[in-house]
Structures are given as structure tokens and as C-alpha cells.
C-alpha positions as CSV (number, residue, x, y, z in Angstrom):
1,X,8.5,-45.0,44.7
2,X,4.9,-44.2,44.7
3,X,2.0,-46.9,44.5
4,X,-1.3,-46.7,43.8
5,X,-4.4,-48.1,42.8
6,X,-6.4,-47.3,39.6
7,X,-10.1,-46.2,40.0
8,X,-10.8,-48.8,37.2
9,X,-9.1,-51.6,39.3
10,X,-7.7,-53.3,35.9
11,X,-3.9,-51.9,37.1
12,X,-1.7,-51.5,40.1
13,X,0.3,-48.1,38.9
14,X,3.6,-48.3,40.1
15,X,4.7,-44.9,39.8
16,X,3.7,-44.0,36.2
17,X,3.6,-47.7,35.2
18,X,0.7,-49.6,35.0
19,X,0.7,-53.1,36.0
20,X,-1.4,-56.2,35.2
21,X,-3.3,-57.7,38.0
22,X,-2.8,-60.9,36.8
23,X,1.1,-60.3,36.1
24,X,2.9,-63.8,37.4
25,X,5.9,-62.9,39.8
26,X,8.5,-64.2,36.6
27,X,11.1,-61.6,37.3
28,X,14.3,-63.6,38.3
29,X,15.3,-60.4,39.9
30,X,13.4,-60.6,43.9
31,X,13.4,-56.9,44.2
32,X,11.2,-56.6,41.4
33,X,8.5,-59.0,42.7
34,X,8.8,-58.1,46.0
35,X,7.6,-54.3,44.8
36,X,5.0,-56.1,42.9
37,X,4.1,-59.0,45.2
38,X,3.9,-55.9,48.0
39,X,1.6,-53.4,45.9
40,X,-0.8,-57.0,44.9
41,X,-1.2,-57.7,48.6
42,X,-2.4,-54.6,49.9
43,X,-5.5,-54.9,47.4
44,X,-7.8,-57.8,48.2
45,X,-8.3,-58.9,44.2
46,X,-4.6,-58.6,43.6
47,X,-3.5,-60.4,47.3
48,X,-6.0,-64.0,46.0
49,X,-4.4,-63.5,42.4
50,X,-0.6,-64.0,44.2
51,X,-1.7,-66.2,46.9
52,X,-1.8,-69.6,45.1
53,X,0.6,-72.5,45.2
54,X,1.8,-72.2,41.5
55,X,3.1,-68.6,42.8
56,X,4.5,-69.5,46.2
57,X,6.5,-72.6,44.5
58,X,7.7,-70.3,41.5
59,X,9.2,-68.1,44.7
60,X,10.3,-71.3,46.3
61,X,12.5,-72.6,42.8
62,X,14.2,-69.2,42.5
63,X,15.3,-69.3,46.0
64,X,13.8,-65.7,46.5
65,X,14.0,-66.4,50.3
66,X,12.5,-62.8,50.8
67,X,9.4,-63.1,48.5
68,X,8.7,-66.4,50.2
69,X,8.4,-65.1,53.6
70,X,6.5,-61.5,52.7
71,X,4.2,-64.6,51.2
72,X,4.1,-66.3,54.1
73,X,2.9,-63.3,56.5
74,X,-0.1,-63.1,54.6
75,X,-1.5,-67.0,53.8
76,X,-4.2,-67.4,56.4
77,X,-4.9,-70.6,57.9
78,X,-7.0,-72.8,55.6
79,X,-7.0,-76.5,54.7
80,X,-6.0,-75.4,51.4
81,X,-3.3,-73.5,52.3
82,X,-1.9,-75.7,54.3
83,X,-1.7,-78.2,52.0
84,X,0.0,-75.9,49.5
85,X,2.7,-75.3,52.6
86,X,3.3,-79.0,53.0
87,X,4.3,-79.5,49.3
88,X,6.0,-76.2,48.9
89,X,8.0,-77.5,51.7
90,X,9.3,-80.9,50.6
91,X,10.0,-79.1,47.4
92,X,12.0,-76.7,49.1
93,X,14.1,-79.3,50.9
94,X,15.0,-81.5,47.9
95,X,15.7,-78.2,46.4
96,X,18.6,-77.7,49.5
97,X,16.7,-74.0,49.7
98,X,17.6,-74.3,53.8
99,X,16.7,-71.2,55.2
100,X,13.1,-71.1,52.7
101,X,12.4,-74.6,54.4
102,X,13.0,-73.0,57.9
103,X,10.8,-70.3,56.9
104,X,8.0,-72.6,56.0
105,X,8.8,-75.8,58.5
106,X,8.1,-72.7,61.0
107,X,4.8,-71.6,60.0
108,X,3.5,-74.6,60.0
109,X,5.0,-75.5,63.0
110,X,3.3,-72.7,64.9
111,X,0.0,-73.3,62.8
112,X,0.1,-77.1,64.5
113,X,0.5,-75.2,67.8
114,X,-1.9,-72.8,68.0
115,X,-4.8,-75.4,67.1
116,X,-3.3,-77.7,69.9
117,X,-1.8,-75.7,72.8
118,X,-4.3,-76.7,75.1
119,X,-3.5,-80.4,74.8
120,X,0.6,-79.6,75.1
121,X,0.4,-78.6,79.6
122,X,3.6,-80.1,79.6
123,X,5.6,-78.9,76.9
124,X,8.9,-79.0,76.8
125,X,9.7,-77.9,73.1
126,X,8.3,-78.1,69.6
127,X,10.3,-78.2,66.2
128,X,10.3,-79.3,62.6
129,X,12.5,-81.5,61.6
130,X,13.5,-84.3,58.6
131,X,13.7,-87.7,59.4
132,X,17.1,-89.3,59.0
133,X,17.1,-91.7,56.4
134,X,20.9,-93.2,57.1
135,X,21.2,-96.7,58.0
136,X,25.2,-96.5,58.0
137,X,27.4,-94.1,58.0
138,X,28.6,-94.3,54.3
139,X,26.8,-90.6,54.0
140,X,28.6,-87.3,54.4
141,X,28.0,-85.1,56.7
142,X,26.4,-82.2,54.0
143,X,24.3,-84.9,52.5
144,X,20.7,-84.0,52.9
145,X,19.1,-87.9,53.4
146,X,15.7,-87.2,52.9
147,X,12.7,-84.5,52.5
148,X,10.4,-85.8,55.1
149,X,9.3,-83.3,57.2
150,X,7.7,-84.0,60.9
151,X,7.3,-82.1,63.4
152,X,9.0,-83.1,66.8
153,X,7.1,-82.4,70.2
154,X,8.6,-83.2,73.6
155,X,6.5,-83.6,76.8
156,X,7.4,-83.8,80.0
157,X,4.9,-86.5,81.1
158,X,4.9,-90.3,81.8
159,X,2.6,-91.3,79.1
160,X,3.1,-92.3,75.9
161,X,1.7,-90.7,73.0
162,X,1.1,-92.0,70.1
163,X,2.2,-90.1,66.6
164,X,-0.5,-88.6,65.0
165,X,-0.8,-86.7,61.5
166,X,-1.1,-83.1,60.8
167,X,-2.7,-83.1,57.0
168,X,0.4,-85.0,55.0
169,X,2.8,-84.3,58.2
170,X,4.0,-86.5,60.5
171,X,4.0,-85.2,64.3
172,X,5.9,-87.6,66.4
173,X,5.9,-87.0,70.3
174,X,9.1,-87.7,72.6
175,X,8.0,-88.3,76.4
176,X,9.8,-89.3,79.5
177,X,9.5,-92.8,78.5
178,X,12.1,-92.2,75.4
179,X,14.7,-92.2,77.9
180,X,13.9,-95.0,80.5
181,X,16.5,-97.1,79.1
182,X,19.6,-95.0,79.0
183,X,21.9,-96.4,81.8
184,X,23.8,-94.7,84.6
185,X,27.7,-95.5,84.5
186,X,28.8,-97.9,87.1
187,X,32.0,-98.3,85.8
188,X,35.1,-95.5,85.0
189,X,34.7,-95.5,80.9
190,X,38.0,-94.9,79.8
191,X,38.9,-92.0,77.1
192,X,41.8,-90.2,75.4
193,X,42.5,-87.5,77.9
194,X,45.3,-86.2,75.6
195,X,43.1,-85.0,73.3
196,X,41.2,-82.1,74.3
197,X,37.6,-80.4,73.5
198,X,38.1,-76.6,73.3
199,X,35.7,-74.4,74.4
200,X,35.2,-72.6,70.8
201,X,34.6,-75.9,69.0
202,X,31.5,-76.7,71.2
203,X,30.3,-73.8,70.9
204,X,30.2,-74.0,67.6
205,X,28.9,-77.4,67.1
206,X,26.1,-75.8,69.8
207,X,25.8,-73.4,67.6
208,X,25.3,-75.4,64.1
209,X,22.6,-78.0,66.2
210,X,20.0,-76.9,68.2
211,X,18.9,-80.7,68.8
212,X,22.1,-81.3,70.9
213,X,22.2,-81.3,74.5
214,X,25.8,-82.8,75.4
215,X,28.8,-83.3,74.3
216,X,31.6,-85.7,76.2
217,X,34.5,-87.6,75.6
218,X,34.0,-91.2,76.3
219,X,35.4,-94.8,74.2
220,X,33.9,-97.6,72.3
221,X,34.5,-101.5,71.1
222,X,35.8,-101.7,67.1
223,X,36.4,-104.4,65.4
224,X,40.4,-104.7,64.5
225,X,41.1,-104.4,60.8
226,X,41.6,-106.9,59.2
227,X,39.0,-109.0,60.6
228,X,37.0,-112.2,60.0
229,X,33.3,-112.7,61.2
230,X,34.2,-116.0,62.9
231,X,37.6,-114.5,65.0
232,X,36.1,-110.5,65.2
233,X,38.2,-108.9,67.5
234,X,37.3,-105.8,69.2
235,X,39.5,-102.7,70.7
236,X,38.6,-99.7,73.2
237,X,39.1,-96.6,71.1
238,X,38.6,-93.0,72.3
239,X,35.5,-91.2,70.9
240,X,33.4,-88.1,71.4
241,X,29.3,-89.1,72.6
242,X,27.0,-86.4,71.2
243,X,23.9,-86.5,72.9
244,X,20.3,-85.2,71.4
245,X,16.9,-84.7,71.8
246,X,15.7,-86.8,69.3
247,X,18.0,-89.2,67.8
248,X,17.4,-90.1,63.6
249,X,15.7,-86.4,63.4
250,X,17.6,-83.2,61.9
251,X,16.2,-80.0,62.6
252,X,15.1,-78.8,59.2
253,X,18.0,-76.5,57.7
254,X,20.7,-77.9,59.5
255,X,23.0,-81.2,58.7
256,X,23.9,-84.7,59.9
257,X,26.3,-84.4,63.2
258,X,29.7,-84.4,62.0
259,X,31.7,-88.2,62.0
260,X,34.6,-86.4,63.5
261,X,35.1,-84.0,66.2
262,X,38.2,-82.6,67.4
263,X,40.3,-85.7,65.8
264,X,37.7,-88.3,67.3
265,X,35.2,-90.1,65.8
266,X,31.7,-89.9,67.3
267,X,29.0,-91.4,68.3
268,X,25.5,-89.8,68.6
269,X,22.9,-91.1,71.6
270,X,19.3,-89.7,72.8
271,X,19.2,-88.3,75.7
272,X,19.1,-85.3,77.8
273,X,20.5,-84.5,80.8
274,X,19.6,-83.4,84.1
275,X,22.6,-81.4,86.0
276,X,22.0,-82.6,90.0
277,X,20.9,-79.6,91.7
278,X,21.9,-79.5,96.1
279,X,20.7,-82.1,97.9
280,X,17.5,-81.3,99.7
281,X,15.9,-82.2,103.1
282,X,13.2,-84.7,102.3
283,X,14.3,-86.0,98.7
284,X,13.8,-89.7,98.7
285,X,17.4,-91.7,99.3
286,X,18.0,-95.1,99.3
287,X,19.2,-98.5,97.0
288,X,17.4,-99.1,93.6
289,X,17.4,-102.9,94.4
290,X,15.4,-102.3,98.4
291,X,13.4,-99.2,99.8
292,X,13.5,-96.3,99.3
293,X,13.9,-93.4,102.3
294,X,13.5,-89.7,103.1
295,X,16.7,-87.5,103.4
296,X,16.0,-86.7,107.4
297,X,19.2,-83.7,108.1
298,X,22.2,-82.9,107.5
299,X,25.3,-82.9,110.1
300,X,28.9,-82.7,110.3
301,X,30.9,-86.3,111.0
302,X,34.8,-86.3,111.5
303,X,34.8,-83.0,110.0
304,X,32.9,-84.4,106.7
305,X,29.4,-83.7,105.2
306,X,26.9,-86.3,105.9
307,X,23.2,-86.7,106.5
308,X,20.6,-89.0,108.4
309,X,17.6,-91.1,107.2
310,X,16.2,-94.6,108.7
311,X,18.5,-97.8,108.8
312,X,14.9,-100.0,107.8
313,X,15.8,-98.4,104.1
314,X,18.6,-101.2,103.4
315,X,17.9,-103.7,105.7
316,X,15.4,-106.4,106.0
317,X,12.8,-107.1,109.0
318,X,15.1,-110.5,109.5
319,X,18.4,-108.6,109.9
320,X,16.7,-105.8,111.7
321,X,15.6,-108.1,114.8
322,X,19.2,-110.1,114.9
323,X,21.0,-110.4,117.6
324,X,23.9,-108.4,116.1
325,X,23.3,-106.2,113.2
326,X,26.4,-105.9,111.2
327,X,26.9,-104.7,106.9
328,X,28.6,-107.1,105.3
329,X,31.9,-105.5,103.8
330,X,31.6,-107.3,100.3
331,X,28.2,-106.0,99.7
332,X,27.5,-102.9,98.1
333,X,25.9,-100.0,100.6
334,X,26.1,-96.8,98.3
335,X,23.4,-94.4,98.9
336,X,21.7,-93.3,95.7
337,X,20.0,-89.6,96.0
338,X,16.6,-89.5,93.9
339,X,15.2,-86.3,93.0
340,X,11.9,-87.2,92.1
341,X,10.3,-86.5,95.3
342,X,6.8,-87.6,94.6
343,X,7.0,-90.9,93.6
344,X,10.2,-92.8,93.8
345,X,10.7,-94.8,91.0
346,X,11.9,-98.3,90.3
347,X,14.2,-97.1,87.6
348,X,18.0,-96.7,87.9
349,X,17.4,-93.3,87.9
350,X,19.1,-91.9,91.2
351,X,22.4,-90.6,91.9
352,X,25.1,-92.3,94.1
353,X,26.0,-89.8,96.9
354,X,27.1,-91.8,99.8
355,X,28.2,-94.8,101.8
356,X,26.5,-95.9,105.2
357,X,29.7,-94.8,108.0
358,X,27.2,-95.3,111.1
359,X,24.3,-97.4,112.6
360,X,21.6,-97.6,115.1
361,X,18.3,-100.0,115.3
362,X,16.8,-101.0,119.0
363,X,14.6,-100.3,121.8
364,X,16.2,-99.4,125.3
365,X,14.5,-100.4,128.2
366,X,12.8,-96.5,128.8
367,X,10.9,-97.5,125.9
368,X,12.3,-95.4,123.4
369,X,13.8,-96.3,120.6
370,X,16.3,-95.6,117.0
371,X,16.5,-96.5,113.6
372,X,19.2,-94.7,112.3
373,X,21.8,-94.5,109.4
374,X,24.3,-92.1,109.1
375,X,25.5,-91.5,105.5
376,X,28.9,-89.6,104.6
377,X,28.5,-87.7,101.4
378,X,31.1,-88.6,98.6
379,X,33.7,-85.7,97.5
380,X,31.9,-83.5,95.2
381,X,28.1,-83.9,96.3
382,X,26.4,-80.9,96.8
383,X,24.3,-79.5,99.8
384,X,21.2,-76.6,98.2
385,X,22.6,-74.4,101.2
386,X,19.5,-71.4,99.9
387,X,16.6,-74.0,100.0
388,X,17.9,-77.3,102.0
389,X,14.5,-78.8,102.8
390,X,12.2,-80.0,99.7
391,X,8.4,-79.8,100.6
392,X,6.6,-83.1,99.0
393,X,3.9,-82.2,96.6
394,X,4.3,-77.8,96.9
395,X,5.9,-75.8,95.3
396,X,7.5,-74.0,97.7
397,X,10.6,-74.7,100.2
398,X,11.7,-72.9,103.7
């Protein structure tokens, strides 16, 4: 089809037709305004007559999800534009137009970014979302709960940040600190192992939500039906945990996780995990409750895996200078592994990866002495055999 442009400028001729440079993009067929939309943008009068928000949201209630994006490519940053995004974008969502909301959750997404990338050294990822509105679960899962839109940042730093607001958007920041308070099991958690998790259905709950990170079977208390408040009683019933990166936000064109999966109900938690990597030489070992050690080697007792570090780690000065040093039986001496090797935390953070098998502490009479512990590695704890020795504070490893 041949386009061009009229010397006069009054008409876009679209091969022998002329067209209007203030037509309005009416056409419910999107072919038809995406030839027109196309032949207004490449002319500078007929691109500001198309680029306004009474256009873009006529686009947005027709769901003509291709209009809506050539659109898109050319609105320039501006405060005005902007603002035109922000409302063509809740419309969109209360509209259920999903993958026009993507398009236009996106672009502002990456207009928030390139203004603050130099403030973000530790990102760890940055999407738009809606904020979940449920407060039980009477909804169903295709149930859109709300049309706010904020966009989700997660850091991997310390510090808290503070939300702050992007025009009318909300940006809310996930740090390290969201996920001080999720516990490490100390305890087996029992589950349905009857029913099974195939590898096709996680993949395509993967799949459907980019927010989750995990999936396990695990159990929970419910309350027995019937039941009264004053004689609740509870039973363990199997269930599937779903963890996420940002628990009571859905990525914006997805839905709510589903209530059942693979027959069980389920039950969603924030968090992400961290898969243990080898153990390395000079990682920090030790209790969460005493001191904390440095991973000194690795050797080979009674045929096992185990490794050395200093006996000072789990004792006190007073049991040190006894007369006999002995480990009480009843108390617990499991050997966590912490893999933060610059600072060692007070959190509950580490891994247990051993029990204390062997001892020395004293002074011999050439002068010479020992503090010693000798730690056999539990069945299943891995040694980095490539890069077995951490260097503290570099970035490198022999």
C-alpha cells in the first residue's frame, strides 16, 4: 500500500485516499488504525494529533493490544505523558485487558528505571505489579482484586528503604530485611508423601508466576469441622507451601496462586531461597546461641568427611581451663555452616552441617599448645571440591 504525504499538509494520502489529519482512530477494526495510526506518526503534526490520552485510552477500551504498543514506542518521556500512562493503566486493568496492562505496567516500569539506575547498585529485580486486596480466601483464583498498580524493586542490601512515589505510583522496595524472620526447620514437618508433585505441573505453575521461587510439600494446623470457638480443635493436614518474592503483590497480567495444587490445598509464604553451595575453607562455623569460628580444613575421620576449626567456638573460658573438659551428651553440639563470610550474623541464618566427634584444648610442657575441634560432616553436606578455600573480603578463591 503506498503512503504519502500531501504538499498541502491538510491530508495523509493513503494510496489514492485522502485522509484527515485530525481523523480519531474510531475504526473498531485495529488493522485500519494501525495503517492510519502508522502513516500519522511518521509526520510530526499528525504524530501530536494521535499522541494524546483520549486516543491512547480509545485504543486501550477496544483492546487493540497492537495499536496500544505501536503507541507506546513513540510517547516520549514527559510528566504529561506519564500521567496519561498511569491512568490508561488502571483503566486497562479494571478493563481485564492483561497483556495491554503488561504492555503499559512495562514502560513505565523501565521509565522508573532509567531515571533511577544509579541509586539501584544492588538490584536484584524490578517489576510491576497489583497489590492484593484479599483478606480471606473467599476469592477465586481468576478474580482480579484490585487495579493498583506499584512497582516492586528488590535490593540485595541490609537497609531498609522506605516506599516512595513515582507520580500516582506506588514503588515499594523488598530488602534483605523482609526475610529476617522466616525460620529454619528444626523439626521433621510431616506431609502426604502419597501424593506426588509432577514435574509438568511445576512447571507450569513456574510458568503462569514469575513471582514464585519455591514450591514444597509441607502440612498445617485446621480447625476440625464442626467446631466451636471455646473447644477449637486443630489437625495436621498435608499441604503444598508456595514461596514468593513478594507476598500480597501479583505481577500485573497474571492471577492469584491457585487454592489447590495437585489435590492439596496451599499455602503461599515470602521468601526466597538460597540453595547451599560446597562448603568452603574459611566460611564462618559455629552455634547461633555462642561464637562464631572459621572453617580451618578438611580431613578424612573413620573413613568420613569432616573438618577442623577451634574448640574456644562452643566453649566458655570457665570450661576451657577445667580440669577435665568433657560435652555434656544432653546438650545440643551441631555445627551450623554460615555463608556470609564477612560478617557473621546473629540471625538463625546458618546451616546445620555437623556434630563435634573430637577434642583438644591445653598446653604441653614444650610450650606448645591446641585448641582443636574436629567436626564430622552430616550425610549429604557438600565439600566445593573446584574452589574449597573462601578468601574473606575478595572476590577471588585458590
Amino acid at each position: 500500500m503506498k503512503i504519502t504525504l500531501s504538499c498541502r499538509a491538510q491530508f495523509i494520502i493513503v494510496g489514492d485516499i485522502p485522509i484527515s489529519k485530525c481523523m480519531k482512530l474510531e475504526s473498531m477494526n485495529e488493522f485500519e488504525n494501525l495503517v492510519i495510526a502508522s502513516s500519522y506518526l511518521k509526520n510530526e503534526q499528525g504524530c501530536s494529533s494521535i499522541l494524546n490520552e483520549k486516543s491512547f485510552l480509545q485504543a486501550v477500551d477496544k483492546s487493540q493490544d497492537l495499536l496500544c504498543r505501536l503507541m507506546l514506542s513513540y510517547f516520549g518521556y514527559s510528566e504529561q505523558n506519564v500521567v496519561y500512562l498511569a491512568k490508561a493503566l488502571r483503566f486497562a486493568i479494571e478493563k481485564r485487558h492483561d497483556t495491554i496492562s503488561m504492555g503499559i505496567a512495562w514502560h513505565l516500569t523501565w521509565i522508573y528505571y532509567k531515571q533511577n539506575q544509579s541509586a539501584f547498585p544492588s538490584l536484584v529485580d524490578i517489576w510491576p505489579a497489583v497489590r492484593c486486596s484479599c483478606t480471606n480466601e473467599s476469592e477465586y483464583k481468576n478474580d482480579i482484586c484490585s487495579s493498583e498498580a506499584v512497582i516492586v524493586v528488590q535490593l540485595d542490601t541490609d537497609a531498609a528503604q522506605p516506599s516512595v512515589m513515582f507520580f500516582s505510583i506506588e514503588v515499594i522496595y523488598f530488602t534483605n530485611l523482609m526475610y529476617e524472620t522466616l525460620p529454619f526447620a528444626n523439626r521433621i514437618i510431616p506431609y502426604s508423601d502419597h501424593i506426588p508433585i509432577t514435574g509438568s505441573s511445576a512447571e507450569m505453575l513456574f510458568d503462569s508466576h514469575r513471582n514464585l521461587t519455591l514450591i514444597c510439600k509441607s502440612s498445617r494446623l485446621t480447625s476440625k469441622e464442626p467446631c466451636r470457638p471455646s473447644n477449637t480443635q486443630f489437625e495436621i493436614t498435608a499441604c503444598v507451601k508456595l514461596y514468593c518474592k513478594a507476598k500480597g503483590f501479583i505481577p500485573i497480567g497474571e492471577e492469584h496462586f491457585p487454592k489447590i495444587f495437585c489435590g492439596m490445598r496451599t499455602t503461599v509464604v515470602q521468601g526466597t531461597p538460597t540453595l547451599m553451595t560446597g562448603m568452603q575453607i574459611g566460611k564462618k562455623v559455629g552455634t547461633d546461641n555462642f561464637k562464631k569460628g572459621t572453617l580451618g580444613g578438611f580431613v578424612r575421620f573413620r573413613g568420613e568427611n569432616a573438618f577442623l576449626t577451634c574448640l574456644h567456638v562452643f566453649l566458655t573460658a570457665e570450661e576451657l581451663t577445667a580440669d577435665y573438659i568433657t560435652l555434656d551428651d544432653t546438650e545440643s553440639y551441631h555445627v551450623k555452616y554460615y555463608q556470609n563470610t564477612t560478617e557473621a550474623s546473629n540471625k538463625d541464618d546458618g546451616i546445620v552441617c555437623g556434630k563435634i566427634q573430637v577434642f583438644g584444648f591445653g598446653k604441653n610442657s614444650e610450650g606448645t599448645s591446641i585448641d582443636a575441634a574436629l567436626i564430622q560432616l552430616e550425610k549429604g553436606i557438600p565439600i566445593d571440591s573446584s574452589h574449597f578455600t573462601a578468601t574473606t573480603g575478595q572476590n577471588i578463591f585458590y
